[in-house]
Backbone as JSON Lines, residues from 0, in Angstrom:
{"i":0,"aa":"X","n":[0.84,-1.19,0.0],"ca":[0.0,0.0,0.0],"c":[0.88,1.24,0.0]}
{"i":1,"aa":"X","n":[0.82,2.17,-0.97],"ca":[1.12,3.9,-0.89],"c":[0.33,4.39,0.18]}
{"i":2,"aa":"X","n":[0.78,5.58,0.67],"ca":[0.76,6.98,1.43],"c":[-0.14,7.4,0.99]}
{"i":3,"aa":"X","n":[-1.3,8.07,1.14],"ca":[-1.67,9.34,-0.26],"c":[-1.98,10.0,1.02]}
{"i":4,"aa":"X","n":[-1.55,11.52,0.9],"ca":[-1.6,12.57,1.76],"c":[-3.17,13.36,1.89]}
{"i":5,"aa":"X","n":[-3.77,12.82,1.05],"ca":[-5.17,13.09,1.17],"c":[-6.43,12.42,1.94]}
{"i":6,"aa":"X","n":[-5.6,11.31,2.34],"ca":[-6.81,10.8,3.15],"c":[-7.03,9.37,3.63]}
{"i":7,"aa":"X","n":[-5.83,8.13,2.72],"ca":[-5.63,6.91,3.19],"c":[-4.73,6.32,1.92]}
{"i":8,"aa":"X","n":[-4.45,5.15,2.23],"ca":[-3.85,4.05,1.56],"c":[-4.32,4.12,-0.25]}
{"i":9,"aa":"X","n":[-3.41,3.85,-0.76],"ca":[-3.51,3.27,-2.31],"c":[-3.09,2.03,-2.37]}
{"i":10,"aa":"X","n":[-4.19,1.46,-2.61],"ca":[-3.55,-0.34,-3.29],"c":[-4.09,-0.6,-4.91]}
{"i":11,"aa":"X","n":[-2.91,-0.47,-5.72],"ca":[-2.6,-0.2,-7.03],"c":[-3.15,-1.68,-7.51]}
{"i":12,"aa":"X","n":[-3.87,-2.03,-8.58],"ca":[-3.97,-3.42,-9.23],"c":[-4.7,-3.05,-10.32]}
{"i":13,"aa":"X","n":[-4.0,-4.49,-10.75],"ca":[-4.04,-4.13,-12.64],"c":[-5.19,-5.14,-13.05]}
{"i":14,"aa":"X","n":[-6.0,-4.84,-14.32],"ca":[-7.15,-5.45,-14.72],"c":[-6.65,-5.0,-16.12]}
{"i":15,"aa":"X","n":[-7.29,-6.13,-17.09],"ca":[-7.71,-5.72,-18.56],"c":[-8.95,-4.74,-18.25]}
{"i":16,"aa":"X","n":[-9.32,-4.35,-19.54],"ca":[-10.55,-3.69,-19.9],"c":[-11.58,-4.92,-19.47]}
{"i":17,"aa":"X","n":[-11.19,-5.69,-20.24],"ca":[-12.88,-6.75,-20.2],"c":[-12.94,-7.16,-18.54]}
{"i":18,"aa":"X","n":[-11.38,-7.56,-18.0],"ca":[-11.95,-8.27,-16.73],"c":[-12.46,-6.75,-15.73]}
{"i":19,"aa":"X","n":[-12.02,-5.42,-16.28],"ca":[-12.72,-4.43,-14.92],"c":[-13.95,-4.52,-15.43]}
{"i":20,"aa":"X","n":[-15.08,-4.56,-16.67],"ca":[-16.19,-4.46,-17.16],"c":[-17.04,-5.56,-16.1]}
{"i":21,"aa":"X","n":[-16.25,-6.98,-16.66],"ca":[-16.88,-7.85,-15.91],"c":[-16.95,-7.95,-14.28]}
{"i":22,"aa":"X","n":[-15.99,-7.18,-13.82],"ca":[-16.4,-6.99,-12.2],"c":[-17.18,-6.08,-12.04]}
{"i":23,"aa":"X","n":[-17.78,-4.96,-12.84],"ca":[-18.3,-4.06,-12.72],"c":[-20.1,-4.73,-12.64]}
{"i":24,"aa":"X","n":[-19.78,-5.82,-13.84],"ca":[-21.15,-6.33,-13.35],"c":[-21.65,-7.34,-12.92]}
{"i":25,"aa":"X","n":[-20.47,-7.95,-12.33],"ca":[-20.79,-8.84,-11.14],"c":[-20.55,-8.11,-9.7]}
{"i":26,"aa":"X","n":[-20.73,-7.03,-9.6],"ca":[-20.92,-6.46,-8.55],"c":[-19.79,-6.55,-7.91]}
{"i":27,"aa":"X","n":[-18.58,-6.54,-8.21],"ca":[-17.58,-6.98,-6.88],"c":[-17.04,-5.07,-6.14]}
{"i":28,"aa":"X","n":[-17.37,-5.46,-4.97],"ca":[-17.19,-4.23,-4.17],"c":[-15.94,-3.41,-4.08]}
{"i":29,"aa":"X","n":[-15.14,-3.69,-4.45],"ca":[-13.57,-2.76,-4.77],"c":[-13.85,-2.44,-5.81]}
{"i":30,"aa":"X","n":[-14.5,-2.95,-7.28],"ca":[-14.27,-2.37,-8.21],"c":[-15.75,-1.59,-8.15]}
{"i":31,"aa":"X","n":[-17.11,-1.41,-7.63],"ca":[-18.2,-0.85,-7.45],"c":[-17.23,0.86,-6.54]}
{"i":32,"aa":"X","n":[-16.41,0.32,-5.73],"ca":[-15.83,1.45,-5.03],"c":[-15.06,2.13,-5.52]}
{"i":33,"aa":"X","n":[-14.34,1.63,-6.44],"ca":[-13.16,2.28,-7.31],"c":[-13.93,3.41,-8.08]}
{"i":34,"aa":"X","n":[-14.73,2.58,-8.94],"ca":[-15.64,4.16,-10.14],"c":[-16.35,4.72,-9.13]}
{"i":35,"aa":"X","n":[-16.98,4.11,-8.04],"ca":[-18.03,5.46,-7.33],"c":[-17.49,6.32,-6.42]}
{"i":36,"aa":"X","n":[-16.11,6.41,-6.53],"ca":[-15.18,7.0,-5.36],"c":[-13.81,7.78,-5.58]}
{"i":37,"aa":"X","n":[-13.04,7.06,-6.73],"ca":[-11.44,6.5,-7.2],"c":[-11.53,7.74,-7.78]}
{"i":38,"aa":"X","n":[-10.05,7.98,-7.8],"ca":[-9.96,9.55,-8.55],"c":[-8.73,9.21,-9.83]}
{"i":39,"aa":"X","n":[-9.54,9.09,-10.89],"ca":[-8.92,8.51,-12.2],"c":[-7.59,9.24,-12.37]}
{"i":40,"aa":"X","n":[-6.19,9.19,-13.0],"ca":[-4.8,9.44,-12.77],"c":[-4.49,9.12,-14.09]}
{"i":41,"aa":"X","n":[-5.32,8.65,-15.0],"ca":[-4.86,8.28,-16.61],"c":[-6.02,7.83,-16.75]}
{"i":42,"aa":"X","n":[-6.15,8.11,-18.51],"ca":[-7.42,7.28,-19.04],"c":[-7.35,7.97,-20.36]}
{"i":43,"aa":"X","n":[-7.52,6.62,-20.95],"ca":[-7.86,6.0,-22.89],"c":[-9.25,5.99,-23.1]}
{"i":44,"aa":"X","n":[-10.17,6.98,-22.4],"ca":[-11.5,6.9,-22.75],"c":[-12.44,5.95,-22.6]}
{"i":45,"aa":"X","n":[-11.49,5.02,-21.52],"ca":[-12.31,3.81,-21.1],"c":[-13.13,4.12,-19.54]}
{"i":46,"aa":"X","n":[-12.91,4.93,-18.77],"ca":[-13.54,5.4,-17.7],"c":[-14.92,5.62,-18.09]}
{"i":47,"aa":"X","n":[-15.27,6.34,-19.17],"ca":[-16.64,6.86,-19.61],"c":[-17.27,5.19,-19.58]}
{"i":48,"aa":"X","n":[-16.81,4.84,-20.11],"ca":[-17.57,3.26,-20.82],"c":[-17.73,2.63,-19.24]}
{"i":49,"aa":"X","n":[-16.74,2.56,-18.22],"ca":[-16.93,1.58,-16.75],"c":[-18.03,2.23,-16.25]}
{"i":50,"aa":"X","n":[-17.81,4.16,-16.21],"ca":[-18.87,4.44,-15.52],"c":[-20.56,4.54,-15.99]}
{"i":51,"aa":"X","n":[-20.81,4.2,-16.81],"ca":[-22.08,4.29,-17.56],"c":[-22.61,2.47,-17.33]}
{"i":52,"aa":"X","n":[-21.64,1.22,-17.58],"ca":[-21.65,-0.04,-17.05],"c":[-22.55,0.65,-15.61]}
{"i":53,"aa":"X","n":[-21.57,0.88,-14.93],"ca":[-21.35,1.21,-13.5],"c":[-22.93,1.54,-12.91]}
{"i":54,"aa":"X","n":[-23.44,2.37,-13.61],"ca":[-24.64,3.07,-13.22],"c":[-25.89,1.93,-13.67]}
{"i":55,"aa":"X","n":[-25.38,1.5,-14.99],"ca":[-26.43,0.34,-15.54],"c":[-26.59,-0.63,-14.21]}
{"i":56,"aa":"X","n":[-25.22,-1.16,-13.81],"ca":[-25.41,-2.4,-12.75],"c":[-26.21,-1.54,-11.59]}
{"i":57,"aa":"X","n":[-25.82,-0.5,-11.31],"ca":[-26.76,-0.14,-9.91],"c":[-28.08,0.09,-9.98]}
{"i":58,"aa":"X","n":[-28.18,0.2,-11.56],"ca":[-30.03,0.62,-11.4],"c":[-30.3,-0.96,-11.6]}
{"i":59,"aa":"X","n":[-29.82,-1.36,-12.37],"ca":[-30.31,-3.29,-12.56],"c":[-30.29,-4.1,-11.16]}
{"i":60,"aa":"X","n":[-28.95,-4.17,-10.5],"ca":[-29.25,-4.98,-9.21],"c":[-29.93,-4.35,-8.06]}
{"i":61,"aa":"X","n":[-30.5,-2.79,-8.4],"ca":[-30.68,-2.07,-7.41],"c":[-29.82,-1.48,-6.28]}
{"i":62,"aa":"X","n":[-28.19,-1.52,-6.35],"ca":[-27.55,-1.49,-5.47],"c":[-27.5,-0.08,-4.59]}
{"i":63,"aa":"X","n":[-27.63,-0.44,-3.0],"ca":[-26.85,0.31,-2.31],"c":[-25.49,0.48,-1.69]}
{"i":64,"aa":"X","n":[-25.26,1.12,-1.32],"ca":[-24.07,1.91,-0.69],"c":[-24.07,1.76,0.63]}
{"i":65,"aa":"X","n":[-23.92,0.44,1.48],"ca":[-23.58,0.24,3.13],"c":[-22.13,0.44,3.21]}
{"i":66,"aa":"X","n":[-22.17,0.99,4.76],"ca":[-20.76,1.23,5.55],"c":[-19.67,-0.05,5.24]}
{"i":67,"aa":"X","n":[-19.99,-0.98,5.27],"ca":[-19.93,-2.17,4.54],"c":[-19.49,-3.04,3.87]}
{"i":68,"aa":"X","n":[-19.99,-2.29,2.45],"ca":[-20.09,-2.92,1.47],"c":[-21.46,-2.41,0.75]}
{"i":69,"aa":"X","n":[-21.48,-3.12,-0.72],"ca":[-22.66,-2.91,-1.19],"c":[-23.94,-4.27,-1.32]}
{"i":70,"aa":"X","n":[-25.1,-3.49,-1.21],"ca":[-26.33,-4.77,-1.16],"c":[-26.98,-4.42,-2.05]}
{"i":71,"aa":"X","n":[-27.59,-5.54,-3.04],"ca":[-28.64,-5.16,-3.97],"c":[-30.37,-5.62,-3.0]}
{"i":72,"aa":"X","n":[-30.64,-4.76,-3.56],"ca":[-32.1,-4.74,-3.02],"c":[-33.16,-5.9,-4.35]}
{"i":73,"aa":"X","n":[-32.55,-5.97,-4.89],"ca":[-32.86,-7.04,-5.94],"c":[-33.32,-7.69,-5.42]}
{"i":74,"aa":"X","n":[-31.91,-8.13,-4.97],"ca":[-31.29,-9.62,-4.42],"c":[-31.84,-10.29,-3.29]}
{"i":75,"aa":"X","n":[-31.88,-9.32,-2.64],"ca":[-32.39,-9.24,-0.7],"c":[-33.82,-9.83,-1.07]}
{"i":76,"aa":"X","n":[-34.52,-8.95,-1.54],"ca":[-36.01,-9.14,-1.6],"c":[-36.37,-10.96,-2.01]}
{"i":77,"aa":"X","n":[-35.12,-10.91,-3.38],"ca":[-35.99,-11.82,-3.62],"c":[-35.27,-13.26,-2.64]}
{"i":78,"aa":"X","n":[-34.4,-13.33,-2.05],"ca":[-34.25,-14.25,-1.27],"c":[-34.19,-14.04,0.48]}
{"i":79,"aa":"X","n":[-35.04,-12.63,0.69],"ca":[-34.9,-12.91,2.23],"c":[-36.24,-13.73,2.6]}
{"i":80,"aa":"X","n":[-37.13,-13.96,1.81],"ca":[-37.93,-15.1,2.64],"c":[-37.41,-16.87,2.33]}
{"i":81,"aa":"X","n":[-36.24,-16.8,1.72],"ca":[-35.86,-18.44,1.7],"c":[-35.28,-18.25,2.91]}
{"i":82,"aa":"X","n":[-34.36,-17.88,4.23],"ca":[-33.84,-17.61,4.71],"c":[-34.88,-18.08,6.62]}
């Protein structure tokens, strides 16, 4: 992990294009946190394309924003009465 004098830790990791797309819509919570948070440092015009994914997956799984982590309200609903 880096220093960053603004406010906490940097932990740097590398993705293709397709595999950040595909975490973007499998929901995985570092990369949901990265575009809704991350303060981009380079970019080939591929940021536009994650964050528009980005917004698609949150209106589709319904996701929120817990202290957390993130929960789809989708998801919850439709399996908190198997539970």
């Amino acid at each position: 992990l880096l220093s960053f004098s603004a406010g906490g830790p940097i932990e740097p990791r590398g993705y293709t294009p397709e595999e950040f797309l595909k975490m973007i819509e499998e929901a995985y919570g570092a990369i949901l946190d990265a575009i809704a948070y991350g303060i981009v440092l380079y970019d080939r015009d591929f940021i536009k394309k994650a964050k528009e994914l980005f917004r698609k997956t949150v209106r589709t799984l319904e996701l929120k924003r817990l202290i957390d982590g993130w929960k789809s309200e989708k998801y919850f609903r439709k399996f908190k009465n198997t539970f």
